[in-house]
C-alpha positions, 0 to 999 in steps of 0.5 A: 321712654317719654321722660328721656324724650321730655328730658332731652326737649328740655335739655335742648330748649335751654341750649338753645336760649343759652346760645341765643343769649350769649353774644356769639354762641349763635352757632350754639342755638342753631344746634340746639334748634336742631335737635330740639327739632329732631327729638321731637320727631322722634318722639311724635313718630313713635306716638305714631307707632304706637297708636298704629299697634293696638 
């Protein structure tokens, strides 16, 4: 489950860098800022979970 995480992290970092480099694709950054942001919570809300479990 982590490395989906990690790998979706890393996924959504490089959009986001390609839309914030490319000249006109700001929208592109924006949505890979997003769900960078969003993968994210995900992933420290299941941390979360889990430490509350043992």
């Amino acid at each position: 489950m982590w490395r989906v995480i990690g790998a979706l992290l890393v996924i959504w970092l490089a959009v986001s860098v390609l839309g914030a480099v490319i000249k006109g694709l700001f929208w592109l950054a924006v949505i890979g800022g997003v769900l960078f942001v969003a993968t994210a919570a995900v992933g420290w809300a299941r941390r979360g979970n889990r430490q509350l479990r043992r």
